[in-house]
N, CA, C and O atoms as CSV, one atom per row, in Angstrom:
chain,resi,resn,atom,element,x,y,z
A,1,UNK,N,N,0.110,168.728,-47.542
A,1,UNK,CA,C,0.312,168.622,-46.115
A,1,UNK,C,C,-0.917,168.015,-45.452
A,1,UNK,O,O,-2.039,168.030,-45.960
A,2,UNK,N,N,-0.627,167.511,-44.345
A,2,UNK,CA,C,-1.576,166.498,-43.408
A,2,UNK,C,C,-2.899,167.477,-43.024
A,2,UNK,O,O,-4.077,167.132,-42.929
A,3,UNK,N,N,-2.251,168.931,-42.819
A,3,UNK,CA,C,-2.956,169.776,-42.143
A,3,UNK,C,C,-3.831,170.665,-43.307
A,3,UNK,O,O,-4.756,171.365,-42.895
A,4,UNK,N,N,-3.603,170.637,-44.405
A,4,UNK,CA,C,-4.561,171.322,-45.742
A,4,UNK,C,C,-5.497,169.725,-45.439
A,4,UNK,O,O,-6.675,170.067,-45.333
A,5,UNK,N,N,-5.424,168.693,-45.327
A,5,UNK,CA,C,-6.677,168.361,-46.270
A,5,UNK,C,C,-7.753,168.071,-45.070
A,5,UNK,O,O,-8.822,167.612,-45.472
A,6,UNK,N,N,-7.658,168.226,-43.972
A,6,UNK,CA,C,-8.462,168.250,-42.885
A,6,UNK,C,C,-8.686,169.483,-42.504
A,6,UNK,O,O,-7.821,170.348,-42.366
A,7,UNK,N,N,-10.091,169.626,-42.286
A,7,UNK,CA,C,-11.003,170.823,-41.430
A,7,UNK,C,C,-10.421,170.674,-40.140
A,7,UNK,O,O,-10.163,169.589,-39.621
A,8,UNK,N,N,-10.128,172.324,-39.400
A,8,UNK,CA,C,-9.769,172.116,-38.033
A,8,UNK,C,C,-11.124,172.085,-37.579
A,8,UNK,O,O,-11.970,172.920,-37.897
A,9,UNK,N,N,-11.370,170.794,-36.591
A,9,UNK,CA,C,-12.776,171.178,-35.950
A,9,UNK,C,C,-12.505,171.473,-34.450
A,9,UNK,O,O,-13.287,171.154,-33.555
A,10,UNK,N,N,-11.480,172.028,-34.285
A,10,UNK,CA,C,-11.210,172.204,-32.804
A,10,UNK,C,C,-12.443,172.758,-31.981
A,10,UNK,O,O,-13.008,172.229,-31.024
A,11,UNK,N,N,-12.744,174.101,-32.677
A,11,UNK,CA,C,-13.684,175.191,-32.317
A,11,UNK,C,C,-14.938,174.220,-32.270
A,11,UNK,O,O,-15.688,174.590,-31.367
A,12,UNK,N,N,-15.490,172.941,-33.034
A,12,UNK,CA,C,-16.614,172.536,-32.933
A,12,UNK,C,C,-16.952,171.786,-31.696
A,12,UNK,O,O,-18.005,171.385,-31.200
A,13,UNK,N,N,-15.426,171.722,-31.298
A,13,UNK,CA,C,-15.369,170.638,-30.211
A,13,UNK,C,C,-15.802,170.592,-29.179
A,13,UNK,O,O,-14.758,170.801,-28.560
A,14,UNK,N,N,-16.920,170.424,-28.048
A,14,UNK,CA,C,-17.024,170.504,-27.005
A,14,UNK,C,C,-18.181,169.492,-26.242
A,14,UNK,O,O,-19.397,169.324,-26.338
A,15,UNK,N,N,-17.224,169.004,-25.545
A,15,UNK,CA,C,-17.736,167.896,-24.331
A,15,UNK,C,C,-19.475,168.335,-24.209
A,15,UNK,O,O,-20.342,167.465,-24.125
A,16,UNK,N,N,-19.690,169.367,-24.216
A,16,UNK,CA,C,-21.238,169.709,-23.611
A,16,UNK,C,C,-22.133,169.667,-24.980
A,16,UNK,O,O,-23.342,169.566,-25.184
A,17,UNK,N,N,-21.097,169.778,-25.743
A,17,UNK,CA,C,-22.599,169.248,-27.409
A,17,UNK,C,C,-23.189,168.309,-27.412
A,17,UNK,O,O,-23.059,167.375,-26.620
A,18,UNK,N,N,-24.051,168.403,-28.432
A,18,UNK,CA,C,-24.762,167.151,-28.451
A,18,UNK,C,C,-24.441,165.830,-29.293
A,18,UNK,O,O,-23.625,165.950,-30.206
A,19,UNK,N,N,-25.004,164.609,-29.065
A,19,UNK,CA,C,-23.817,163.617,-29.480
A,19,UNK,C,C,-23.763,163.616,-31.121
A,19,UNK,O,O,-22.689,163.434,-31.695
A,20,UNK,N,N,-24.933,163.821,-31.808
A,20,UNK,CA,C,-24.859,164.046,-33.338
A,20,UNK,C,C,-23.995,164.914,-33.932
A,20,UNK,O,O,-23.702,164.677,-35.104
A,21,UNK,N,N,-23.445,166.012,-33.312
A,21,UNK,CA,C,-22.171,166.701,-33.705
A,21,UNK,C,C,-20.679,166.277,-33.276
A,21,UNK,O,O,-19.648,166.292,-33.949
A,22,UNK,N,N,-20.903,165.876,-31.880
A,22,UNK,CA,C,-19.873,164.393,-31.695
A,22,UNK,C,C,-19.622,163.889,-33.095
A,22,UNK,O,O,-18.672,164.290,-33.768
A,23,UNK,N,N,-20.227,163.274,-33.384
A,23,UNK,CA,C,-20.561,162.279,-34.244
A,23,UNK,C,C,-20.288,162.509,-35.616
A,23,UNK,O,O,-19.689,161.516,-36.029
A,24,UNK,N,N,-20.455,163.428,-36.612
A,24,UNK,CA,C,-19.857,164.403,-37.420
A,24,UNK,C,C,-18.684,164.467,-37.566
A,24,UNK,O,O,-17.868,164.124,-38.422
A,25,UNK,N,N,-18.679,165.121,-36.298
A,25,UNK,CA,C,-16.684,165.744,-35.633
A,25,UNK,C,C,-15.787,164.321,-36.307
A,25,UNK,O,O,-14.901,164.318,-37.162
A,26,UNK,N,N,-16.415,163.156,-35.544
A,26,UNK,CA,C,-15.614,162.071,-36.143
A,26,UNK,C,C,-15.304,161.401,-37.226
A,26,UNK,O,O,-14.234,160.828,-37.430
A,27,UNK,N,N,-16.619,161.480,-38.241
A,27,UNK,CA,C,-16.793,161.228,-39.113
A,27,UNK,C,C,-15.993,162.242,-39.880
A,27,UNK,O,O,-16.716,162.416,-40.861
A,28,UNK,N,N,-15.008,162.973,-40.028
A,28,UNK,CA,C,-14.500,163.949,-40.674
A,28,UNK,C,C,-13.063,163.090,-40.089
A,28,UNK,O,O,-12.322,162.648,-40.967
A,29,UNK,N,N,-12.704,162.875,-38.758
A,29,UNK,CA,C,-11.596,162.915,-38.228
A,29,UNK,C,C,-11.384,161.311,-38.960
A,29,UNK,O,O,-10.274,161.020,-39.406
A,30,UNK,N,N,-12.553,160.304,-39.037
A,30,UNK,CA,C,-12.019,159.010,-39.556
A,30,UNK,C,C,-11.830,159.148,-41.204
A,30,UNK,O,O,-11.085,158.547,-41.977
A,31,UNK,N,N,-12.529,159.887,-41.353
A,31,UNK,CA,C,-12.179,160.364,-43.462
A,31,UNK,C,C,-10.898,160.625,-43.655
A,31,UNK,O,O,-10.404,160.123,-44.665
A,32,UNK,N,N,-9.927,161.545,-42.683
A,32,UNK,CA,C,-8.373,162.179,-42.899
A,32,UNK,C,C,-7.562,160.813,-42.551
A,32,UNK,O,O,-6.465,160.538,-43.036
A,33,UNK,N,N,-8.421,159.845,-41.453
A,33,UNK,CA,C,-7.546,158.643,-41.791
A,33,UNK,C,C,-7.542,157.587,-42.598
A,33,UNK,O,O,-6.602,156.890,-42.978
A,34,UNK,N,N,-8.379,157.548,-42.766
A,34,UNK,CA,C,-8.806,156.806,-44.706
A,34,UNK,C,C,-7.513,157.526,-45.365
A,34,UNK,O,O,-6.386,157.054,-45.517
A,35,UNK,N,N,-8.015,158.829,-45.716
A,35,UNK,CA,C,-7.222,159.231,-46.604
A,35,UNK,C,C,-6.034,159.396,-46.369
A,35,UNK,O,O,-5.581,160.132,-47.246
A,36,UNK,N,N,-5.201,159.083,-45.590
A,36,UNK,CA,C,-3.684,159.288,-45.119
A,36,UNK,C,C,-2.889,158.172,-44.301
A,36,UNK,O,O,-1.849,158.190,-43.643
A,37,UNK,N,N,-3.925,157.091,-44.660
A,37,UNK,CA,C,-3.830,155.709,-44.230
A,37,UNK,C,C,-2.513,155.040,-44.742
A,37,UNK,O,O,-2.104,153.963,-44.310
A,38,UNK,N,N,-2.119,155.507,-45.349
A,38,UNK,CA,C,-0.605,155.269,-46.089
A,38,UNK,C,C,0.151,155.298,-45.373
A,38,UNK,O,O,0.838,154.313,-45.102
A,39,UNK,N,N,0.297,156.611,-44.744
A,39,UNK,CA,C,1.340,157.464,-44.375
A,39,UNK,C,C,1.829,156.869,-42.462
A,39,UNK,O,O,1.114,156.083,-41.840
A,40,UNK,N,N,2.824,157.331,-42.021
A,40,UNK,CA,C,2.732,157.052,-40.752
A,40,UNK,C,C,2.014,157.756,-39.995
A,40,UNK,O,O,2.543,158.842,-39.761
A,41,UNK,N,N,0.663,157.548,-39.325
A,41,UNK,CA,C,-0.036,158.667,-38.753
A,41,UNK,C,C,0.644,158.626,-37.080
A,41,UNK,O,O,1.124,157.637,-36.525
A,42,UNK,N,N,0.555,159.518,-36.719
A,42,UNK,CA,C,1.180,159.881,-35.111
A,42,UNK,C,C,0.164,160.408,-34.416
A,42,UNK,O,O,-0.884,160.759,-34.960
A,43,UNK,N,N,0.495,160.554,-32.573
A,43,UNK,CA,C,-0.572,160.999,-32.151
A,43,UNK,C,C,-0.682,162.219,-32.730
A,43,UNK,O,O,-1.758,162.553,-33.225
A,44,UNK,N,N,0.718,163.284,-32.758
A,44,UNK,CA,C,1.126,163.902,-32.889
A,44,UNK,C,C,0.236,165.130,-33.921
A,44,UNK,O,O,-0.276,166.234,-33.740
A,45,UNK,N,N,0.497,163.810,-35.493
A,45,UNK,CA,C,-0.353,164.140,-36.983
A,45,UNK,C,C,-1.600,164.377,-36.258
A,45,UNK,O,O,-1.988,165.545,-36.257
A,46,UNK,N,N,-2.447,163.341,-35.519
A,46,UNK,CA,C,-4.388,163.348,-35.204
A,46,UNK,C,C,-4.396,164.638,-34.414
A,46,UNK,O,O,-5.092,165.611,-34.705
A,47,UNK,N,N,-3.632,164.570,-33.473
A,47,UNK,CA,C,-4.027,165.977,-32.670
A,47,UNK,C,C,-3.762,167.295,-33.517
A,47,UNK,O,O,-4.490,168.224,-33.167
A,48,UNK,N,N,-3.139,167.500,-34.249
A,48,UNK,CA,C,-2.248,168.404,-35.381
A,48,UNK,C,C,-3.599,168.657,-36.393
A,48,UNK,O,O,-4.115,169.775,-36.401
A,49,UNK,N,N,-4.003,167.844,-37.025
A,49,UNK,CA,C,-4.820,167.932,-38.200
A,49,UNK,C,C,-6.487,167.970,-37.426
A,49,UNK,O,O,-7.479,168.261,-38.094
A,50,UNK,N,N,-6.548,167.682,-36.184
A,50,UNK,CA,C,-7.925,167.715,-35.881
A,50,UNK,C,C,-8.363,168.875,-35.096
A,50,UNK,O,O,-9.446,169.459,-35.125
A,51,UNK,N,N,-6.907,169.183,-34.111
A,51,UNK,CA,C,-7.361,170.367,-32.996
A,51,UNK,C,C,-7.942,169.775,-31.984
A,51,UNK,O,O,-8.796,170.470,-31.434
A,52,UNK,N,N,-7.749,168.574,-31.481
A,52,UNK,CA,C,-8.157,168.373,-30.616
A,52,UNK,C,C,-7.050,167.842,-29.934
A,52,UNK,O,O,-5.922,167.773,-30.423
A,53,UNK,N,N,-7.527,167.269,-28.215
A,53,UNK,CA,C,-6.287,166.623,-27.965
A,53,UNK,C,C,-6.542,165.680,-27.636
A,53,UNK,O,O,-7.696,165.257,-27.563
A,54,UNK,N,N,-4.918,164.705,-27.164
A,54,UNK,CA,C,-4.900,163.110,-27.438
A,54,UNK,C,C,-6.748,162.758,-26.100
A,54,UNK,O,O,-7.630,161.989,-26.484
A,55,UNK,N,N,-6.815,163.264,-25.168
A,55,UNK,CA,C,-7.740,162.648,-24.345
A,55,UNK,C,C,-9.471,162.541,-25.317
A,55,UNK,O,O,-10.322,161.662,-25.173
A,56,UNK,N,N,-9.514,163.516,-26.076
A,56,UNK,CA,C,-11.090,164.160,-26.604
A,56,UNK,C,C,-11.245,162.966,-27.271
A,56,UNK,O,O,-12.143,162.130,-27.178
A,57,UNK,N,N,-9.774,163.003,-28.288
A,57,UNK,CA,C,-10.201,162.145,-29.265
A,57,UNK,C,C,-10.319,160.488,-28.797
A,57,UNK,O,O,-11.090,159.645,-29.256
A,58,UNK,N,N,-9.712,160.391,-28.168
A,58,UNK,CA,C,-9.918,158.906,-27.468
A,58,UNK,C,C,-11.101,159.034,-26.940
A,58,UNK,O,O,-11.601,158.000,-27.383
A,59,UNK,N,N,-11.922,159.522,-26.328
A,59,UNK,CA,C,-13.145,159.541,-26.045
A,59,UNK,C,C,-14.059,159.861,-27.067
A,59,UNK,O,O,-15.176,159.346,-27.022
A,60,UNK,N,N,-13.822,160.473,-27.797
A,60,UNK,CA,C,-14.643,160.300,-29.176
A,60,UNK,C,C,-14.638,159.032,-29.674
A,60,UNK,O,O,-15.824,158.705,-29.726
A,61,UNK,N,N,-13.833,157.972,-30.143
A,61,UNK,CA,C,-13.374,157.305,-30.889
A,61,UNK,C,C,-14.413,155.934,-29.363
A,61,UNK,O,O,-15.266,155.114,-29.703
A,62,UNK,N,N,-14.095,156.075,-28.376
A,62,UNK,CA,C,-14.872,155.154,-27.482
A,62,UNK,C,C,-16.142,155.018,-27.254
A,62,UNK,O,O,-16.829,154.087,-26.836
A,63,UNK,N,N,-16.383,156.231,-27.635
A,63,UNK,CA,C,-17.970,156.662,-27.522
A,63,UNK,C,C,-18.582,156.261,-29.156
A,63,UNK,O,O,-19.323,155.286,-29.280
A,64,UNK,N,N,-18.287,156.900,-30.068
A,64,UNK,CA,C,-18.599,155.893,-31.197
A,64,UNK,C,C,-18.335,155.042,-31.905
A,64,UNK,O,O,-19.300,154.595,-32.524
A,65,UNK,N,N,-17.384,154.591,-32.099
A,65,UNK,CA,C,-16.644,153.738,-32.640
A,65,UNK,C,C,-16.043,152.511,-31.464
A,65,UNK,O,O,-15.432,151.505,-31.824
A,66,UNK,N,N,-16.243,152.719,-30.558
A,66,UNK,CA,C,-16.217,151.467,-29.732
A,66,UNK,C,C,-14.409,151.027,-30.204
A,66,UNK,O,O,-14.114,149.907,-30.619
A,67,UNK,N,N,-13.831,151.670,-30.101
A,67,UNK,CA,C,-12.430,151.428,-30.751
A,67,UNK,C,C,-11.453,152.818,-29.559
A,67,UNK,O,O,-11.757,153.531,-28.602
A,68,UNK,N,N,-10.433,152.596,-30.257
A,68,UNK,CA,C,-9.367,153.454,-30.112
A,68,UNK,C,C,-8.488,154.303,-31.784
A,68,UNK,O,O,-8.198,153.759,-32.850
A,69,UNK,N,N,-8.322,155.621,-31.380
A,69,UNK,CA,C,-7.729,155.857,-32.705
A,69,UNK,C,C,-6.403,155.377,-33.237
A,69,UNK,O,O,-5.894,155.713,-34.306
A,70,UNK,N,N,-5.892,154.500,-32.296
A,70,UNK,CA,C,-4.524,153.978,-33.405
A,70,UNK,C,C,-5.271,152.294,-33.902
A,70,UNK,O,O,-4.795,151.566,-34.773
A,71,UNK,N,N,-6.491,152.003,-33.094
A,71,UNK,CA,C,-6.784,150.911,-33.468
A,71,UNK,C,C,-7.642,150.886,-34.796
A,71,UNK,O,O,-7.566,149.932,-35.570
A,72,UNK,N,N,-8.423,151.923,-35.016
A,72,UNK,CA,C,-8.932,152.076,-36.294
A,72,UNK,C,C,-7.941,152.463,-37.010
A,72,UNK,O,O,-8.415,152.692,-38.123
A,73,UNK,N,N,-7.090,152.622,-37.014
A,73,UNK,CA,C,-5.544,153.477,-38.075
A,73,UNK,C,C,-5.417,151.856,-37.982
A,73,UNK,O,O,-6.482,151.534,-38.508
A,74,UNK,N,N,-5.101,151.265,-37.813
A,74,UNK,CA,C,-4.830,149.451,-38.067
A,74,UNK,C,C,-5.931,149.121,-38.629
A,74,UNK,O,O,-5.655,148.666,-39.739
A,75,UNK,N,N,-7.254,149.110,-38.407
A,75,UNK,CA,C,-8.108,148.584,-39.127
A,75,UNK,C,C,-8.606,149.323,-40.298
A,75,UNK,O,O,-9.492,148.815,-40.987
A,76,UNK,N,N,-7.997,150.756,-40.654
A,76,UNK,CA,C,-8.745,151.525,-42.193
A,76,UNK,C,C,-7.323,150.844,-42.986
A,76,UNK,O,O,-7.358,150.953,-44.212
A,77,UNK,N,N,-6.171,150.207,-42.447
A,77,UNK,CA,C,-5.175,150.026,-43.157
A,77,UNK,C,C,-5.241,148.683,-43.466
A,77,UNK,O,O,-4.602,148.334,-44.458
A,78,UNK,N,N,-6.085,147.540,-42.632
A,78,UNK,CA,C,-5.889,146.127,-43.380
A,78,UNK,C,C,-7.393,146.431,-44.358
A,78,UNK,O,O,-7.534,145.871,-45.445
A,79,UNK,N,N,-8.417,147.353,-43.811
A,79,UNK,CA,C,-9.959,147.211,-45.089
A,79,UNK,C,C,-9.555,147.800,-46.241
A,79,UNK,O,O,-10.198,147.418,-47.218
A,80,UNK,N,N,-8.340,148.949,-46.557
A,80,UNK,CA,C,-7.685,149.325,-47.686
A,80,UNK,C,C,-6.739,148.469,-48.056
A,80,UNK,O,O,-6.076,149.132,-48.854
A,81,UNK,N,N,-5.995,146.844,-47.939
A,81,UNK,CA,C,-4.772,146.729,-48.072
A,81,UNK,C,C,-3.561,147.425,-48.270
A,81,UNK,O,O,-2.778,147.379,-49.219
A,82,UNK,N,N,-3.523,148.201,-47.028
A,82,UNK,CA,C,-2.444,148.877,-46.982
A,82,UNK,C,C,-1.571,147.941,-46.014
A,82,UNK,O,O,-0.421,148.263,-45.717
């Protein structure tokens, strides 16, 4: 299941941390999409497997990754040829 192979980091989550745990947080959340890059991911699956919700993670994903999370789900899927 989507939800065994990801850590919930819900609890880690918070706007007032500092950005290196930001930063972490994501680096975990872009690993479950590597690894499930196959599959059809939904907002649905990211918010589901991360504990967070659709707004955090879009601001996560803007703040480091200078992206959006369905736009890196397109780009971990053409750097894997998927």
């Amino acid at each position: 299941m989507r939800q065994q192979a990801f850590m919930n980091i819900s609890a880690a989550t918070d706007t007032r941390r500092d950005v290196s745990h930001s930063s972490s947080q994501l680096d975990l959340i872009c690993r479950w999409i590597d690894e499930h890059n196959q599959e059809n991911i939904s907002w649905e699956d990211l918010t589901r497997a991360s504990g967070l919700d659709h707004r955090l993670l879009v601001r996560l994903f803007q703040i480091h990754k200078k992206t959006t999370p369905m736009a890196y789900i397109r780009q971990s899927r053409q750097t894997l040829g998927v």
